[in-house]
C-alpha positions as CSV (number, residue, x, y, z in Angstrom):
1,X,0.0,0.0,0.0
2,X,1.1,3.8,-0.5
3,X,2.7,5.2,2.9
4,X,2.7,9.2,3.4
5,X,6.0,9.8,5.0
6,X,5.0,12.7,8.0
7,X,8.0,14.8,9.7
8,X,8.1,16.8,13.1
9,X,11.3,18.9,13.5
10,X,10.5,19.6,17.1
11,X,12.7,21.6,19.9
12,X,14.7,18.5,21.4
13,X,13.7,15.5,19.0
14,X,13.2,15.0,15.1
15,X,10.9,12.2,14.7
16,X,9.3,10.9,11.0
17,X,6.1,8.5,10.8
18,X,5.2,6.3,8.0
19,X,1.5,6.3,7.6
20,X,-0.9,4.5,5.5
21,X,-4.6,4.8,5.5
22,X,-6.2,1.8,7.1
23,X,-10.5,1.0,7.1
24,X,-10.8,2.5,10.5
25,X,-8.9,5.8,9.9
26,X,-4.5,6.2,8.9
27,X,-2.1,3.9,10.9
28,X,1.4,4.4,11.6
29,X,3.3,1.6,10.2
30,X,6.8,2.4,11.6
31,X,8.3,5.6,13.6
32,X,11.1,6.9,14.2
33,X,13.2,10.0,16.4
34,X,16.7,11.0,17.5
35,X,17.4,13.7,20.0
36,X,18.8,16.9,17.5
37,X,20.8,18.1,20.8
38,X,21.2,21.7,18.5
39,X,21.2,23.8,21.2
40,X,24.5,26.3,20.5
41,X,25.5,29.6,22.0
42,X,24.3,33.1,20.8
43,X,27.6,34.7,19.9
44,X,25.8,38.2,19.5
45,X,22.6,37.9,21.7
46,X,24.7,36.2,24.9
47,X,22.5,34.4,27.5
48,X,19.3,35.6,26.3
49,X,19.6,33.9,22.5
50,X,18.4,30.6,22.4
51,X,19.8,29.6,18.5
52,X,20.0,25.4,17.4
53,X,22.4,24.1,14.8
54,X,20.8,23.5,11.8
55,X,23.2,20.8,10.6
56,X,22.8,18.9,13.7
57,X,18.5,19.0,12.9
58,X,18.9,18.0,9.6
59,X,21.2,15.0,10.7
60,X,18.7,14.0,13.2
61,X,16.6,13.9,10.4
62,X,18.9,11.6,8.0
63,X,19.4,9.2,10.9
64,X,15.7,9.0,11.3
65,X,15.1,8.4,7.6
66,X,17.9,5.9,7.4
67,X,16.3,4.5,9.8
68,X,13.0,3.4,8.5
69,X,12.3,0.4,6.1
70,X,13.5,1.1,2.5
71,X,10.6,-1.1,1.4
72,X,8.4,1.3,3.1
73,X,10.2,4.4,1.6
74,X,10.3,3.9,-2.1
75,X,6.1,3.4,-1.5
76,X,5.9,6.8,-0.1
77,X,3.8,9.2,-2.3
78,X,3.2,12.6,-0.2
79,X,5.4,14.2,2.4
80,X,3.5,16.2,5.2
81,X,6.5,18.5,7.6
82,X,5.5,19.9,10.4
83,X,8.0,22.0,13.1
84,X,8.8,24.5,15.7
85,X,6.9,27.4,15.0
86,X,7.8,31.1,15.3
87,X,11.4,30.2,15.2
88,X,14.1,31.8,11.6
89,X,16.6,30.5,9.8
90,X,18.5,32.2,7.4
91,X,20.2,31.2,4.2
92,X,21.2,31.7,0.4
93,X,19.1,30.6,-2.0
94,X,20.9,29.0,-4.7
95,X,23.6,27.7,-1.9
96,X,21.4,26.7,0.8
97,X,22.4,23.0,0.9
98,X,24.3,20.4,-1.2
99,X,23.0,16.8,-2.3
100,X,25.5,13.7,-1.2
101,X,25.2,10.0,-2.3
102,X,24.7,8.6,0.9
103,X,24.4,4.3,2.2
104,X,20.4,4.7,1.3
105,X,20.4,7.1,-1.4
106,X,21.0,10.6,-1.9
107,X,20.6,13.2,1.1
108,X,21.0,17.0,1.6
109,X,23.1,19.0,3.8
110,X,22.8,22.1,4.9
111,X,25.8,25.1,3.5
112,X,25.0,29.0,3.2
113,X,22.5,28.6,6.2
114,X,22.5,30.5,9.6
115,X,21.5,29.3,13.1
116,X,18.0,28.9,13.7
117,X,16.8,31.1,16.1
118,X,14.1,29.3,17.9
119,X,10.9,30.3,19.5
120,X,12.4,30.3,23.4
121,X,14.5,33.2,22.1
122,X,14.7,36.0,24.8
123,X,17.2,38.9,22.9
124,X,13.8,41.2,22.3
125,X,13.6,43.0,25.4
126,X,9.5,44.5,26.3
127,X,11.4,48.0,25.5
128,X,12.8,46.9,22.2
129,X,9.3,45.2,21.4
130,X,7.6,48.3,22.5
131,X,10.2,50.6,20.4
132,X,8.8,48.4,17.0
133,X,5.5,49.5,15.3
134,X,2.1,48.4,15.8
135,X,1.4,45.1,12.9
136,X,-1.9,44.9,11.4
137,X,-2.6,41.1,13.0
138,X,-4.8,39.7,15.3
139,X,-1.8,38.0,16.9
140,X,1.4,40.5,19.0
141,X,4.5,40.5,18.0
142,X,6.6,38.1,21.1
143,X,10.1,37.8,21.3
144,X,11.2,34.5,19.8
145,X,8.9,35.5,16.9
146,X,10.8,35.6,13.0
147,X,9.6,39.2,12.8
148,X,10.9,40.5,15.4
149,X,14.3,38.4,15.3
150,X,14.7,40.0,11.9
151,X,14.3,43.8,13.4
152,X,16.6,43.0,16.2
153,X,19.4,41.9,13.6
154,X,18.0,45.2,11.7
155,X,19.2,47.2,15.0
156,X,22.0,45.1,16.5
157,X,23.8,43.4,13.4
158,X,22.8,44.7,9.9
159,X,26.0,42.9,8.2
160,X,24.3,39.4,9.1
161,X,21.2,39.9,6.9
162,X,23.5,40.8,4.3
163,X,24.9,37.1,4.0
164,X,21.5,36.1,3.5
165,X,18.6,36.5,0.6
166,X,15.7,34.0,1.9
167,X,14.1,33.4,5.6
168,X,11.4,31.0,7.3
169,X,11.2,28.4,10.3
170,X,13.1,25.5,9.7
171,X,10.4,22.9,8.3
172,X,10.1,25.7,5.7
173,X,13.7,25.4,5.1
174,X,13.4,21.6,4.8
175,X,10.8,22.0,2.6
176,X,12.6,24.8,0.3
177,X,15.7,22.4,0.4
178,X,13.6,19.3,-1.2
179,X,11.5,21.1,-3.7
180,X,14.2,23.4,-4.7
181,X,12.4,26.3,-4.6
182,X,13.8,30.2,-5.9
183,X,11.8,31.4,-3.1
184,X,10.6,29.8,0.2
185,X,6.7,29.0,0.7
186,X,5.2,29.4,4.3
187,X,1.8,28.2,5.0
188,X,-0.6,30.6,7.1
189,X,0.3,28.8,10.1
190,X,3.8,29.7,10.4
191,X,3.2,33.1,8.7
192,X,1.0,34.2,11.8
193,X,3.2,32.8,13.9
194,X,6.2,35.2,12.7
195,X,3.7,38.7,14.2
196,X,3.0,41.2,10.7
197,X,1.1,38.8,9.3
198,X,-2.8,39.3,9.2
199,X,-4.8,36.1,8.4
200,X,-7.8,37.3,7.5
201,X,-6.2,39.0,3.7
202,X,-3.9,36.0,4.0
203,X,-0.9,39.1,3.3
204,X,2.1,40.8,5.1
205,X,2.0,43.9,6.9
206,X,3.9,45.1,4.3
207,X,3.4,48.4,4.7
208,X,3.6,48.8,8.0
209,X,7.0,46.9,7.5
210,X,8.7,48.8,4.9
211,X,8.2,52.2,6.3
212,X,10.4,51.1,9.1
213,X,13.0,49.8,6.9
214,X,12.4,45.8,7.2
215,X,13.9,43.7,4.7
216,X,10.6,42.3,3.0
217,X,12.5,40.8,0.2
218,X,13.4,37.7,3.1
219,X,10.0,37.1,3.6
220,X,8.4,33.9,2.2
221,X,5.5,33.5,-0.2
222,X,2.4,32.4,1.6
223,X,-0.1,29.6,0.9
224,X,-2.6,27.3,2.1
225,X,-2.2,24.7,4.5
226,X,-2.7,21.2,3.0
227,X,-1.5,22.6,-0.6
228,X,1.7,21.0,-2.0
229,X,4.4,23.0,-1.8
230,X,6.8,21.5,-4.5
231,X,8.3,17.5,-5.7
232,X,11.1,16.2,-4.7
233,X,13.8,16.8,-6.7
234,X,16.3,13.7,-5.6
235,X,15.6,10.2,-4.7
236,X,15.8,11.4,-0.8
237,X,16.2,8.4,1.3
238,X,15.0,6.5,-1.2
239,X,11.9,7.9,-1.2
240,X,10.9,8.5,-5.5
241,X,12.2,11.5,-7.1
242,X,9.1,13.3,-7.9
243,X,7.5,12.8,-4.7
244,X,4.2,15.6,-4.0
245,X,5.5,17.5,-0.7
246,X,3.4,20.0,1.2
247,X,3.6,23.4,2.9
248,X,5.3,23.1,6.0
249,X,3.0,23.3,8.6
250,X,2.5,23.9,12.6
251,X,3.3,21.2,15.4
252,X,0.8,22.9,17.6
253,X,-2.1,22.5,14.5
254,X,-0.8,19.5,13.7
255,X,-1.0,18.1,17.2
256,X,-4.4,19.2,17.7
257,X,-5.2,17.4,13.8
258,X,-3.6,13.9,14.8
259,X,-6.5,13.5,17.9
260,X,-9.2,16.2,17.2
261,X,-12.5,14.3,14.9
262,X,-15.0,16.3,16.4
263,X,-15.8,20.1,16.4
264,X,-17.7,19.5,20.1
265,X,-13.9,18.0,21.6
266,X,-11.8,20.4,23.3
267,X,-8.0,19.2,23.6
268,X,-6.0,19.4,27.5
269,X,-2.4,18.6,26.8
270,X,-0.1,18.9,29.5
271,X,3.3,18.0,29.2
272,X,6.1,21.0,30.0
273,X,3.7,23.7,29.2
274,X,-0.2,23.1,29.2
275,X,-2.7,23.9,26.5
276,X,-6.5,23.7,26.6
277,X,-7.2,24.1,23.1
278,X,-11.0,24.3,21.1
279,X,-12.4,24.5,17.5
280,X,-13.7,27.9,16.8
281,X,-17.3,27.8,14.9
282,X,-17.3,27.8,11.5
283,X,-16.6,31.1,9.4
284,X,-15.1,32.5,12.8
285,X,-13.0,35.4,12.1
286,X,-10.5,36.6,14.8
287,X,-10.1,40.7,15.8
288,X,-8.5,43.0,13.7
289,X,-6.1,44.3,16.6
290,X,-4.3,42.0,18.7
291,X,-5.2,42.2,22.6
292,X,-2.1,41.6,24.9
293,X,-3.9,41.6,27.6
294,X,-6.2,38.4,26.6
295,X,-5.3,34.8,27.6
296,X,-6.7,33.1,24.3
297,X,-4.8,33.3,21.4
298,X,-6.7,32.3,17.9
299,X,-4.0,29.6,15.8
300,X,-5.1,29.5,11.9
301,X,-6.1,25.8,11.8
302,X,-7.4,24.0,8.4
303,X,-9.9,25.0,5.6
304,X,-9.9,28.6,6.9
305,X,-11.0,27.2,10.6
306,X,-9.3,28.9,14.0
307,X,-8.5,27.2,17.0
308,X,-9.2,29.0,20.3
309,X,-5.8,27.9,22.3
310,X,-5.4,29.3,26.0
311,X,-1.4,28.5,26.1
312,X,0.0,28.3,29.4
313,X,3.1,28.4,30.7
314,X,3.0,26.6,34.0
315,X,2.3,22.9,33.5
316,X,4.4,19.7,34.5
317,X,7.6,22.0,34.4
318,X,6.0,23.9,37.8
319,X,6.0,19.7,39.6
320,X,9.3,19.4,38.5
321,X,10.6,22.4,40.0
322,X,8.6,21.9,43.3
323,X,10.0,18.1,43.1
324,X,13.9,20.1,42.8
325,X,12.8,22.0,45.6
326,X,11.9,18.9,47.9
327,X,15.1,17.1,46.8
328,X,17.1,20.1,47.3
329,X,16.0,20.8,50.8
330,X,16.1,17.4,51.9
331,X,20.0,17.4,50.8
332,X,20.7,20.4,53.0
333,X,19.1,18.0,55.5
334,X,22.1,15.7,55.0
335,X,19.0,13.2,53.3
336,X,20.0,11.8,49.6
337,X,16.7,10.8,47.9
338,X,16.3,10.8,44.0
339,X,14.0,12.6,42.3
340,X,12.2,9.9,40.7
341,X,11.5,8.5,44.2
342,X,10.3,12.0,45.5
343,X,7.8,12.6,42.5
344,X,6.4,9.1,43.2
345,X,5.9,9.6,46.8
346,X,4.2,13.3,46.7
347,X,1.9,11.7,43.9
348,X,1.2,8.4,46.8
349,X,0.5,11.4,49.5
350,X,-2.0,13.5,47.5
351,X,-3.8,10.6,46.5
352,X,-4.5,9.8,50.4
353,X,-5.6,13.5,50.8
354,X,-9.2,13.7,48.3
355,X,-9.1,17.8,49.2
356,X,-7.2,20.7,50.7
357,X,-8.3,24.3,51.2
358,X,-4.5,25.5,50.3
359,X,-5.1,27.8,47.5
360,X,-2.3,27.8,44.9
361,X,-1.3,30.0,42.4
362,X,1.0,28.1,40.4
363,X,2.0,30.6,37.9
364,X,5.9,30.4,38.6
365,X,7.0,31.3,35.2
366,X,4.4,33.9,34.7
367,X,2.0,33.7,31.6
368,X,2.4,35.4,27.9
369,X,-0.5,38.1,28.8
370,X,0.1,38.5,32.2
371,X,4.4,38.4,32.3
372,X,5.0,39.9,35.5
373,X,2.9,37.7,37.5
374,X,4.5,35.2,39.8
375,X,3.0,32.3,41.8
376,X,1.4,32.6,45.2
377,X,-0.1,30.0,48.5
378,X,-2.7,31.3,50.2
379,X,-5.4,30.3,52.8
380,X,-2.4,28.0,54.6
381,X,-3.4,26.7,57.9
382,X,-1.6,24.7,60.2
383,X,-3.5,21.3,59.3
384,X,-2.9,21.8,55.4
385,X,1.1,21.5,55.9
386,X,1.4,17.8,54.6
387,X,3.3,17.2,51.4
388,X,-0.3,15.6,50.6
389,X,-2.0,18.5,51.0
390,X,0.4,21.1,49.6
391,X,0.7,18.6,45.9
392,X,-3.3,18.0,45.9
393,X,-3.6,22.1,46.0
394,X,-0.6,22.3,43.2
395,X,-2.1,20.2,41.2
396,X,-5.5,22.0,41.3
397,X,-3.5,25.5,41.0
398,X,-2.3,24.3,37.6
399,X,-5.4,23.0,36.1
400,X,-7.5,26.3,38.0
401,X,-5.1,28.2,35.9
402,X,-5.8,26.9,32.7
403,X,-9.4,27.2,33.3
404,X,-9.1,30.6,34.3
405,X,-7.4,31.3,30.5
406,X,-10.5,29.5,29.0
407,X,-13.4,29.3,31.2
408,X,-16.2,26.4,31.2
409,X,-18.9,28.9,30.5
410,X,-16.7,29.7,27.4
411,X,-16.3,25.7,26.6
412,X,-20.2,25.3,27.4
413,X,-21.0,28.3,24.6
414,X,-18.6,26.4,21.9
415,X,-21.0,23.4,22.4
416,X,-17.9,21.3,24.4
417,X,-19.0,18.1,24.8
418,X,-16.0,16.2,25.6
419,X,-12.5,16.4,26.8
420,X,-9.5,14.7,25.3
421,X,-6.5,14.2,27.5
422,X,-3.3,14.3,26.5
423,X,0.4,14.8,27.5
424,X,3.6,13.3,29.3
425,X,2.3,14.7,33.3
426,X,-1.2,14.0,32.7
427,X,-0.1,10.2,31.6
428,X,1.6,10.0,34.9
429,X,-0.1,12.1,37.7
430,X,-3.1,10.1,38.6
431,X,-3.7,13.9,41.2
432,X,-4.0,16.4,38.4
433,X,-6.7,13.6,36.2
434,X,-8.7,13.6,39.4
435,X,-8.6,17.5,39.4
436,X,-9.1,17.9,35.7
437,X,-12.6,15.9,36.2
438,X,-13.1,17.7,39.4
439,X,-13.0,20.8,37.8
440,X,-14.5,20.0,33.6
441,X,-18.1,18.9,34.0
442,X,-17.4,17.1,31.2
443,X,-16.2,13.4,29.9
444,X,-12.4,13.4,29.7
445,X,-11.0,10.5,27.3
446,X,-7.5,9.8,28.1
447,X,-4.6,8.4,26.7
448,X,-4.9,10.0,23.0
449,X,-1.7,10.4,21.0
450,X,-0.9,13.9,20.1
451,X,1.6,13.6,17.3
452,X,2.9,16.1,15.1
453,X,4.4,13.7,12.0
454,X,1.1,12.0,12.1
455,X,-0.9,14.6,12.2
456,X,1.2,16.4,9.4
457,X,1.1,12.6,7.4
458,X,-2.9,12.7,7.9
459,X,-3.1,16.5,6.1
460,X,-1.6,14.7,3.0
């Protein structure tokens, strides 16, 4: 049977999924990922830059493909890519990469092409963000966003956007690089994800960009999500010369595509971060003006749909630092206890204590529309001082919090009728499930797969 090959360049992992459609909906045949371990120093943006080598990525991505069964490969017929969004790379266009005969057939490698500079970037300041002009988007302009990497470099480092002629995340890249394309194609998705981009025209803020002396000739051409970009113009892998590839697209959207069938399901992930993400009606449009104030952001989805997304920043990462604290302390103790052992005993202790009138507020790394807000224990009494109690009310805190980004009234007026679960700390926390159906007064279905490459496979 024909496979479609799907690809998620993610932040830590690359990971590629052979698909094929099956009578009850597409199964993955065979996957595969490698740990990219990119992560490189910002020579010019110090601590703050957060860039990735893009040779390591791509050879995460040639170990995963050499990986896979050739039988499977040369059966592929589409290619869906999907990647960390917001994030640039830079490069020259008729130099971008070179083709090498490799064990399984040819392969690229990257050549003219900069560090990406990934979505946890931190080098635009609120002062130099403030200093830039308003765009013309429902969506503000956040550090880590291509835009407004590109007018940092504008300010800081002019020479280095000289060495380049062509721009976009890195599955664009990847995408540019296989189709050989003059000049780099960005679905909606990512475009809105850069900031000067306004989704309803489907256009630039061009404008508003060249009276303040942007670049525009880096940006990409935009298209549709689920259009083919391009063919392949090697036998990559193995995989046939000629093969339909399409726009690059966005992990988050494709996420939410690999476990979302109904409009009336609203999607919890929680994993580092936590999302709570829902299907906007039909025909929704979102504001012409971005709100920074508002905890909802709206994520261009497929066929002209939105997604709703209330994107925290507090999820499993807030139990892992309260799990370093406990460790921590209980070395200055003189104790040694790992913290694998520690995690597992707080979860064992909050599951003896059903409630606790602790009120947590759990927002330690403050949230996108609210930055300067930090977390908070209130109502503490002298009876609610047990590790059970104190987890039971974290827990809560986190799941309260994402519920105060995107209220149940608000799920109840979408016509929510069901919840799925996802995500690596609500797999393993038995506390926060209980609290998520404490708090939903709805179903919850856990245990779905969110995947990227199979959600990109399953556009194709």
């Amino acid at each position: 049977p024909a496979c479609v090959l799907g690809i998620d360049l993610g932040t830590t992992s690359v990971k590629a999924a052979l698909v094929v459609g099956a009578e009850r909906g597409h199964m993955v045949a065979e996957s595969c990922s490698r740990e990219t371990q990119a992560h490189t120093n910002s020579l010019e943006a110090g601590p703050q830059g957060m860039e990735q080598n893009v040779r390591r990525i791509i050879g995460a991505l040639n170990e995963c493909l050499a990986a896979l069964p050739q039988q499977q490969l040369q059966r592929v017929t589409h290619i869906g890519i999907s990647g960390q969004m917001h994030g640039i790379v830079f490069w020259k266009r008729d130099q971008g990469c070179k083709w090498t005969e490799g064990g399984t057939g040819p392969a690229f490698e990257p050549e003219e092409v900069s560090h990406l500079i990934t979505w946890e970037d931190g080098r635009c300041s609120p002062a130099f963000l403030s200093s830039l002009p308003l765009p013309q988007s429902h969506i503000s302009v956040a550090t880590g966003f291509g835009c407004a990497t590109v007018y940092w470099y504008l300010k800081e480092s002019p020479d280095f956007l000289k060495s380049y002629d062509a721009a976009g995340t890195i599955h664009d890249y990847v995408v540019a690089m296989l189709c050989d394309l003059k000049k780099p194609l960005m679905s909606v998705q990512n475009a809105a994800s850069w900031g000067y981009f306004n989704s309803r025209s489907k256009s630039w803020n061009t404008d508003v960009l060249e009276n303040s002396g942007f670049p525009v000739h880096l940006l990409p051409e935009v298209g549709d999500p689920g259009s083919i970009a391009g063919r392949t113009i090697c036998a990559w892998h193995g995989i046939p010369k000629g093969t339909k590839v399409g726009i690059a697209l966005g992990d988050f959207q494709c996420s939410v595509y690999s476990c979302l069938t109904e409009r009336t399901d609203a999607v919890l992930n929680i994993s580092t971060s936590a999302q709570l993400t829902i299907s906007m009606p039909q025909g929704f449009q979102p504001p012409e003006t971005p709100d920074p104030s508002s905890a909802v952001t709206y994520f261009p989805y497929f066929s002209g749909d939105y997604l709703a997304v209330a994107a925290s920043l507090n999820g499993g990462n807030v139990l892992a630092t309260f799990v370093d604290m406990v460790a921590r302390w209980t070395e200055e103790l003189g104790l040694q206890v790992r913290e694998s052992a520690i995690y597992a005993k707080i979860i064992k202790a909050a599951l003896a204590q059903n409630d606790s009138n602790l009120s947590v507020q759990p927002t330690i790394f403050g949230e996108r529309h609210v930055p300067e807000q930090l977390a908070s224990v209130t109502n503490i009494a002298a009876s609610e001082l047990s590790l059970g109690h104190v987890t039971r009310a974290l827990c809560r805190g986190i799941i309260e919090n994402l519920c105060s980004m995107l209220p149940v009234q608000r799920l109840m007026e979408t016509g929510v009728r069901r919840i799925l679960g996802s995500g690596s700390a609500l797999a393993r926390n038995e506390v926060l499930r209980q609290e998520v159906e404490r708090i939903f007064p709805f179903p919850v279905v856990y245990g779905k797969d969110v995947d990227a490459a199979v959600g990109a496979a399953m556009v194709m």
